[in-house]
N, C-alpha and C positions, 0 to 999 in steps of 0.2 A: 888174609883180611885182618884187620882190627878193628876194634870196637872200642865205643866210650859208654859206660852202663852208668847212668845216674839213678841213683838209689840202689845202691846194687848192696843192702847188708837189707833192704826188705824182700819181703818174701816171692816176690816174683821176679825183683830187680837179682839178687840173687841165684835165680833157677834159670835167668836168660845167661847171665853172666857166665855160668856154670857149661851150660848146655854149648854156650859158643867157644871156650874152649874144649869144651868135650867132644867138639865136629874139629877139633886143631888148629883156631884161630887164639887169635891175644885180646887182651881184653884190662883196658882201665877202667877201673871201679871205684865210683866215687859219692861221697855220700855225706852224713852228717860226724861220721864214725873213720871216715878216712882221713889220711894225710897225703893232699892236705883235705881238710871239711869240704863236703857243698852243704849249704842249708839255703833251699830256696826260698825261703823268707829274708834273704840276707842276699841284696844284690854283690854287696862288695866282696862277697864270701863267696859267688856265683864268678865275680869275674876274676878274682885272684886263683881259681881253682884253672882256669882255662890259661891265665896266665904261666903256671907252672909246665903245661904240654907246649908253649909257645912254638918251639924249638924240633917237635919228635915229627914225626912223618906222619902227612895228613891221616885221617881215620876214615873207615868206610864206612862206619857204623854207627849213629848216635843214637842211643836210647833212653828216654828221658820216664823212667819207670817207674813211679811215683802216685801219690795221691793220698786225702785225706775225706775219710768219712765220718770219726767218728773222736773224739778222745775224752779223757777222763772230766764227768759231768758235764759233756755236752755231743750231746746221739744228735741224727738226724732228725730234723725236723720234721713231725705229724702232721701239722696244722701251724697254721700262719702267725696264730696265736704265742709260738713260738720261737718265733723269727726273732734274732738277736745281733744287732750292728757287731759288737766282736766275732761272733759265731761267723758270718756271715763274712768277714774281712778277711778270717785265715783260712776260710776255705777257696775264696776267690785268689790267695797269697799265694796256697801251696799247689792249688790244681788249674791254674790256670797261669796268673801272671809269672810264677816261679819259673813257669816250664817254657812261657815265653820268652823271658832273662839268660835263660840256658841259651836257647835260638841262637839270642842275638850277640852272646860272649864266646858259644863252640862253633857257630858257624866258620868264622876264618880259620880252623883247626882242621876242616870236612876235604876233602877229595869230591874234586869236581862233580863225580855219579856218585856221591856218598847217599846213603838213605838215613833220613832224621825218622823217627819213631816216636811216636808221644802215646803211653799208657791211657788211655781216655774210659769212655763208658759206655753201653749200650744207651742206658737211664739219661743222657749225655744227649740224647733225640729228642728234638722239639714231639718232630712228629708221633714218633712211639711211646710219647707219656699220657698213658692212660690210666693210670695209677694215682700220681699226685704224690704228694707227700718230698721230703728229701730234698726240699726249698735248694738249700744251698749247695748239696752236692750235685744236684742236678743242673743248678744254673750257670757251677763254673766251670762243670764238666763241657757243657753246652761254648763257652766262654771258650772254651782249649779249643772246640771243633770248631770252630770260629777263624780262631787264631788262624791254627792247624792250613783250613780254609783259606785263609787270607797269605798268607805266607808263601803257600804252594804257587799263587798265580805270581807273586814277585820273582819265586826262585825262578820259575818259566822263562820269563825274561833273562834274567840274570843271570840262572845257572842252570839250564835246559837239562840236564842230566840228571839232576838232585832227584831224588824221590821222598817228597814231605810226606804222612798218613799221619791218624790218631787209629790206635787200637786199640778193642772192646777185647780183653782177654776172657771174657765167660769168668762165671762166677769158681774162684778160685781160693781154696780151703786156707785162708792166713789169717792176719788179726783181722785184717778191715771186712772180713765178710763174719766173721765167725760168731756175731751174736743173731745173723742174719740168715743163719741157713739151712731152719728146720723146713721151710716151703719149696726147698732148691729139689727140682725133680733129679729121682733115679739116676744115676751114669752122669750127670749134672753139675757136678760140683768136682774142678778138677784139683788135681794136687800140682804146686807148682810148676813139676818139672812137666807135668801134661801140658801145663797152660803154657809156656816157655817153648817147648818144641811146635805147638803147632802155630805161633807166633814166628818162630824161626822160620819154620816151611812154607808162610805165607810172605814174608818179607821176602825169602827168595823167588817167590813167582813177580813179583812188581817191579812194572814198567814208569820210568817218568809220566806217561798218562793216568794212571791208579794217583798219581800224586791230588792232596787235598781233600781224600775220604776219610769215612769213617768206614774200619773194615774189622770185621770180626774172626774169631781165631779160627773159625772153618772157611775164611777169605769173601765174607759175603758181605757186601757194600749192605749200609745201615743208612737208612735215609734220615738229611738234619735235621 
């Protein structure tokens, strides 16, 4: 098997990267840090990076392992009051339309039964926000699973094999949780490579029907 890991020098893109050659598969890693860059705010950046594999033999494995919560002087939003048009734009940039730019530039790279993977959220469920708060990462989390959604019933058509998902890796110890995770229960809070194999072990159970969920790292479909 091979694999194409986007974001693969952050901290879970990394530990998937890792983990699937450490089962003896290959693996392109690609990122804002690699040669050549992906930066998914940067379509042309996006398609000149898929341009360089034009040539190598289809991939089975797209992982699109990404996402943005938080960065310097601008946290998630409390209250509405806080809601910010830029804020608001590079979150919908990096965790939604970015991941869909990927889609639509590695798609012709993919192997007929290839499985696409998009990093998503639990927080990402209409239905399961009973909290509030997190405006924006919540809305283009939701925005992926969407996509995610929308995508999966074209490949159907198109490429009956594919198996499109968005996955909820559980609260996992890197930057983006890590001012977030004094409330995180017991056994709760994984460290990459935890979060990374049981991501692997559920990709490998899914069938073209699983395509178009939202599925969590213990395989349990997460209602939109």
């Amino acid at each position: 098997m091979h694999a194409i890991v986007i974001g693969a020098t952050g901290g879970i893109g990394r530990a998937i990267a890792d983990a699937i050659e450490a089962r003896g598969d290959s693996v392109t890693r690609l990122s804002r840090r690699s040669e050549p860059s992906l930066d998914l705010a940067d379509e042309a950046s996006i398609a000149a990076a898929a341009a360089t594999l034009s040539g190598a033999p289809p991939a089975d494995l797209l992982v699109i392992a990404t996402g943005l919560l938080h960065s310097p002087g601008a946290g998630p939003e409390k209250s509405w009051r806080q809601l910010d048009a830029v804020t608001l734009a590079t979150s919908f940039a990096v965790n939604a339309i970015g991941p869909a730019l990927v889609a639509r530039h590695f798609l012709p790279l993919l192997a007929p039964s290839a499985t696409l993977a998009f990093l998503s959220a639990r927080v990402g469920s209409i239905s399961d926000n009973r909290l509030g708060g997190w405006y924006g990462y919540r809305a283009s989390k939701a925005a992926l699973n969407q996509f995610v959604r929308t995508l999966s019933i074209e490949l159907a058509r198109t490429r009956p094999a594919t198996i499109c998902v968005a996955l909820h890796p559980g609260t996992v110890d890197t930057a983006l949780s890590a001012p977030f995770q004094r409330n995180v229960p017991a056994g709760k809070l994984f460290s990459p490579a935890q979060s990374a194999g049981y991501l692997l072990d559920v990709l490998a159970t899914l069938v073209p029907a699983d395509s178009g969920q939202l599925i969590d790292w213990a395989g349990e479909r997460i209602a939109p």
